[in-house]
Z-matrix of the N, CA and C atoms (Angstrom, degrees):
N
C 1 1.451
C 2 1.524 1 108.68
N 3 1.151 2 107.76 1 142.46
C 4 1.802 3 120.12 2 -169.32
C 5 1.535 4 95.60 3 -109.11
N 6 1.561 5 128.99 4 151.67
C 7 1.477 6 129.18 5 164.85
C 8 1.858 7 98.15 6 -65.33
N 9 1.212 8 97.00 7 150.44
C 10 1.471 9 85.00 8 177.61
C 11 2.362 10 99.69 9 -145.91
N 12 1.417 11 101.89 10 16.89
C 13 1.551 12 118.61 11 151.73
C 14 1.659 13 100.30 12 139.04
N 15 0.985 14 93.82 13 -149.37
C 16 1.653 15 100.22 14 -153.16
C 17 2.271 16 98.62 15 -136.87
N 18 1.089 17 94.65 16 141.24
C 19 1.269 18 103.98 17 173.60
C 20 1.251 19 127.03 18 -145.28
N 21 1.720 20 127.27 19 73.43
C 22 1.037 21 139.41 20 159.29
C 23 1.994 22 77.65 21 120.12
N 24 1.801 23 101.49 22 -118.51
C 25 1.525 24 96.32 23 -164.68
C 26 1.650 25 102.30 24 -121.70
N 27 1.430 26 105.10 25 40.84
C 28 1.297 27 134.85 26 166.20
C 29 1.745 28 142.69 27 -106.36
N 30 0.809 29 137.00 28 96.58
C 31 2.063 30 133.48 29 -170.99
C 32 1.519 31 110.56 30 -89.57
N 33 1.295 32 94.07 31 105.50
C 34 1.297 33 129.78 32 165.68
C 35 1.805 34 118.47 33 -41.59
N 36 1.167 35 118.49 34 82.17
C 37 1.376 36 102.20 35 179.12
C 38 1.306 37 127.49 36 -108.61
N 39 1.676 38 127.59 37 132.26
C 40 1.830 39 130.44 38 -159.10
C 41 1.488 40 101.37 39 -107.55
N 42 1.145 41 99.62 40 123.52
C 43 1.788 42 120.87 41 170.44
C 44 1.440 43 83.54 42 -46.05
N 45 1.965 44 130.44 43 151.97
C 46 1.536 45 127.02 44 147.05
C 47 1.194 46 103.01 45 -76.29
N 48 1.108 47 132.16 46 -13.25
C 49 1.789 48 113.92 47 -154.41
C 50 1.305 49 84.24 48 -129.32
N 51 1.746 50 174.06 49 -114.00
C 52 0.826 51 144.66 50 179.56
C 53 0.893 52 141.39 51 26.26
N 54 1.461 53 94.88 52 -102.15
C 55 1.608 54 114.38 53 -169.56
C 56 1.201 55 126.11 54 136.52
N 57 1.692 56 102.90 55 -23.37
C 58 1.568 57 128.43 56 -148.97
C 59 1.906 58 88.97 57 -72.27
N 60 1.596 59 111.94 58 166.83
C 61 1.656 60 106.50 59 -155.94
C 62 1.665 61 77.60 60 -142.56
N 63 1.068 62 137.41 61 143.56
C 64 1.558 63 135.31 62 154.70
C 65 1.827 64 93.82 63 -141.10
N 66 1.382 65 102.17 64 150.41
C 67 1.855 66 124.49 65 167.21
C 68 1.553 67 113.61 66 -118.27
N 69 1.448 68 74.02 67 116.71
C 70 1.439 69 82.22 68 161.25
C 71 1.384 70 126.73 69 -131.31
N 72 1.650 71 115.96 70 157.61
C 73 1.130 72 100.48 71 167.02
C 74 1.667 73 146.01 72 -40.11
N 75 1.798 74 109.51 73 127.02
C 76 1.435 75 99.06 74 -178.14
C 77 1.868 76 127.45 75 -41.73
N 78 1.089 77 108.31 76 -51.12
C 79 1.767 78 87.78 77 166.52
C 80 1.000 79 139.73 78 -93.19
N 81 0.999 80 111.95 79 5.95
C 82 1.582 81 122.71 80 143.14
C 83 2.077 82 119.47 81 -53.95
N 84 1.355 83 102.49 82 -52.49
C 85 1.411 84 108.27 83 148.99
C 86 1.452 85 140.21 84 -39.38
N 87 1.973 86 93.95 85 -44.86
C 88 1.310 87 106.96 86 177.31
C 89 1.652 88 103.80 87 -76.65
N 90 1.484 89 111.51 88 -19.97
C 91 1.740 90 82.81 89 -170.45
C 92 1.911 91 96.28 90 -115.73
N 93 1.144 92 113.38 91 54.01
C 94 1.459 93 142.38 92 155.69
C 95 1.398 94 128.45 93 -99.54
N 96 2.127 95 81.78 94 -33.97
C 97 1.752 96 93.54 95 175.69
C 98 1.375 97 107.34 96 100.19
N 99 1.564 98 127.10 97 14.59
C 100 1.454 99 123.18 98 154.68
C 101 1.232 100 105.18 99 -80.73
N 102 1.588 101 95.36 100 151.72
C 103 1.091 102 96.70 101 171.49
C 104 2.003 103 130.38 102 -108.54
N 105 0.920 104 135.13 103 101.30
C 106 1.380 105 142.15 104 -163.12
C 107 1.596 106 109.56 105 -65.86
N 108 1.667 107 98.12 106 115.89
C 109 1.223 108 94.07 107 167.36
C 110 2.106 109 104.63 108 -100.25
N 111 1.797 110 89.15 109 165.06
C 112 1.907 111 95.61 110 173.86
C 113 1.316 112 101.49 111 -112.83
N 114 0.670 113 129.40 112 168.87
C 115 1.616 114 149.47 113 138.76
C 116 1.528 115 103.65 114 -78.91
N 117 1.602 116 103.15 115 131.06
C 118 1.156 117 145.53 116 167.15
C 119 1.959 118 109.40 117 -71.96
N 120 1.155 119 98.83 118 104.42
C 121 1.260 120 125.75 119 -175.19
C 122 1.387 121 103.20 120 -49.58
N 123 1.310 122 137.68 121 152.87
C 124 1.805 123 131.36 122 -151.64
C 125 1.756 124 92.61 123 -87.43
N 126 1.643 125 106.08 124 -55.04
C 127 1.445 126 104.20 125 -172.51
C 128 1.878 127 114.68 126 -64.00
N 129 1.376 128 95.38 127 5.68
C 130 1.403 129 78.44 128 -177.70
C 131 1.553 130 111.96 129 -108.96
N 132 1.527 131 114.49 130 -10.04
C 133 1.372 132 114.17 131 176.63
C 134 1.556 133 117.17 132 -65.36
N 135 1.099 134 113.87 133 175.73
C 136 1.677 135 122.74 134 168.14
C 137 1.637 136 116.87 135 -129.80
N 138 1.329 137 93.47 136 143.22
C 139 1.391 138 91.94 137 -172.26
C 140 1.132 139 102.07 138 -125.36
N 141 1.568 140 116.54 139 135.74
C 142 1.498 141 128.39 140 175.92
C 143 1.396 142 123.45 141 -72.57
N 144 1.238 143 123.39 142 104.40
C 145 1.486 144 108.64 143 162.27
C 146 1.492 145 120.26 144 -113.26
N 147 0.963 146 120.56 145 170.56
C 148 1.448 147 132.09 146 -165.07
C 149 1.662 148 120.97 147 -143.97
N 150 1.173 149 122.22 148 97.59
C 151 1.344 150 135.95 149 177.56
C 152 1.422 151 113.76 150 -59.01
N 153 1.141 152 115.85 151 161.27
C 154 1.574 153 120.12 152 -144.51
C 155 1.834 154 101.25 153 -139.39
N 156 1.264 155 116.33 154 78.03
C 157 1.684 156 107.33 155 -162.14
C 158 1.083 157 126.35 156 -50.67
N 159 1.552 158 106.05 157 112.34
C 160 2.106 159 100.37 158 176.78
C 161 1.587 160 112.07 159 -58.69
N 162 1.398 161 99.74 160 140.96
C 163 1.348 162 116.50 161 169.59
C 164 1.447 163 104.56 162 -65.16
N 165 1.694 164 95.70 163 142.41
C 166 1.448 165 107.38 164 -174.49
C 167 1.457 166 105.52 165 -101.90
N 168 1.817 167 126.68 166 116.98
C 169 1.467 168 121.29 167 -130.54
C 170 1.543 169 70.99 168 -95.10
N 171 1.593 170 115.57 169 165.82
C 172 1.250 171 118.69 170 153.54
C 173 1.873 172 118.59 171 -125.88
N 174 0.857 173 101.35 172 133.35
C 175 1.528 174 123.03 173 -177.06
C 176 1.965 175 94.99 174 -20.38
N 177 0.887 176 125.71 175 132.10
C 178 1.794 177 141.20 176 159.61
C 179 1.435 178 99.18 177 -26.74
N 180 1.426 179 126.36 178 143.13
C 181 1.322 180 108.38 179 172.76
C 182 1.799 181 99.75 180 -98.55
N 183 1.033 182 114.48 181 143.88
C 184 1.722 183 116.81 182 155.27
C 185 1.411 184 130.40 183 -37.48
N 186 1.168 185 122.46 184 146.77
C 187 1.646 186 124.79 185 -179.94
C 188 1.433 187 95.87 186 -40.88
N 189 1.773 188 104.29 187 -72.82
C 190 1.791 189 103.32 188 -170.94
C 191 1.711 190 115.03 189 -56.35
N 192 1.083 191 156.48 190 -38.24
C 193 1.785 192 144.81 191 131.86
C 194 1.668 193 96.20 192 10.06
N 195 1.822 194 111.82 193 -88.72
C 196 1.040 195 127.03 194 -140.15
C 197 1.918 196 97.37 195 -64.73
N 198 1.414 197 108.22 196 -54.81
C 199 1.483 198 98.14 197 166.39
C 200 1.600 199 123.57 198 -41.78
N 201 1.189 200 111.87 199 -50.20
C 202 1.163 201 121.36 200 -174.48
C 203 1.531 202 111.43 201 -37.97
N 204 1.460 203 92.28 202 -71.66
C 205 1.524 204 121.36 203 -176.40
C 206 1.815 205 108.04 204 -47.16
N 207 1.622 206 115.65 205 -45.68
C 208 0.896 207 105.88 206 173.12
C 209 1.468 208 145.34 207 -68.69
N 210 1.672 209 99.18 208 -28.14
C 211 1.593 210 133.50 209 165.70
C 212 2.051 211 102.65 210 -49.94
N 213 1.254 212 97.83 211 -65.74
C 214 2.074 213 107.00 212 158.07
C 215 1.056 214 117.80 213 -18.83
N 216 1.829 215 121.39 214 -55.72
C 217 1.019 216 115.69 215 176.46
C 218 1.205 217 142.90 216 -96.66
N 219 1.522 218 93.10 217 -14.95
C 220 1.694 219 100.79 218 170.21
C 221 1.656 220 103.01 219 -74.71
N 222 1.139 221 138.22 220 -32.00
C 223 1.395 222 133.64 221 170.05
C 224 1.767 223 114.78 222 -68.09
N 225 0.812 224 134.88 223 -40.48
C 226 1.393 225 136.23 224 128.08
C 227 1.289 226 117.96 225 -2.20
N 228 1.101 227 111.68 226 -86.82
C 229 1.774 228 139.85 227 176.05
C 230 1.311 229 99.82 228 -56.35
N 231 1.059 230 142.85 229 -65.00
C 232 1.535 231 127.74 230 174.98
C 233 1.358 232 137.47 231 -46.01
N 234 1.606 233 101.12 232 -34.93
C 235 1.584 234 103.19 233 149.34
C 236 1.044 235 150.64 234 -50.82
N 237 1.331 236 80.37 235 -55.10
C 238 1.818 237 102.21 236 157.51
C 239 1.121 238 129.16 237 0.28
N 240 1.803 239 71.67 238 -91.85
C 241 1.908 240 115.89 239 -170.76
C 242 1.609 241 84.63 240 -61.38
N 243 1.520 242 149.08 241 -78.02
C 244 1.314 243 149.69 242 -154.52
C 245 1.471 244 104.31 243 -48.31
N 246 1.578 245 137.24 244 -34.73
C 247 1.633 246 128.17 245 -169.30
C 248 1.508 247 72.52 246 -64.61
N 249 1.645 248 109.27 247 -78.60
C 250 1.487 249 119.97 248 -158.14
C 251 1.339 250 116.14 249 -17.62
N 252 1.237 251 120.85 250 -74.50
C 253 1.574 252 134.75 251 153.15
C 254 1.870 253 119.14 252 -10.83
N 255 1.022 254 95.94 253 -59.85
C 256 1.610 255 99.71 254 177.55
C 257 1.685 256 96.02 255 -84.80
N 258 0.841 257 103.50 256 -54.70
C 259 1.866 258 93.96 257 174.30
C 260 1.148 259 138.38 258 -4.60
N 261 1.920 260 106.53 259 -69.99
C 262 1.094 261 145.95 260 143.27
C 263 1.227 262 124.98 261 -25.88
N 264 1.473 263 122.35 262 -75.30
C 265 1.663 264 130.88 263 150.81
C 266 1.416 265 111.99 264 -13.28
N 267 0.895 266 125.36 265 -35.81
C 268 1.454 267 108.82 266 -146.47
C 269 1.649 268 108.03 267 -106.35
């Protein structure tokens, strides 16, 4: 016989080949050697949540920034390309 649910403070167990259904008391079950699960009472669970970090906005940059920044990289980039250049040469 398999548990086949629970009815009030009783476990329901179904013949496979039958069909036949008898209840019995839960420890009586327990000392058969089923094993009884409970349900976890609502206030007692925990629930995970997980915060999501706001981006920390930063102010628009100015025309002169964006030149700036870009001037950075074209000097950057010219080096570059110039090791590379002699690199090659050699």
């Amino acid at each position: 016989m398999i548990p086949a649910g629970r009815e009030g403070d009783k476990v329901v167990l179904r013949c496979t080949r039958c069909g036949y259904t008898e209840a019995i008391p839960i420890q009586e079950a327990q000392a058969l050697g089923y094993r009884i699960a409970t349900e976890t009472p609502p206030e007692e669970r925990t629930i995970t949540t997980m915060k999501v970090a706001e981006s920390k906005r930063r102010p628009p940059k100015s025309l002169e920034e964006w030149e700036q920044e870009r001037e950075e990289y074209r000097e950057i980039l010219q080096e570059l390309l110039q090791e590379e250049v002699e690199g090659s040469e050699e």
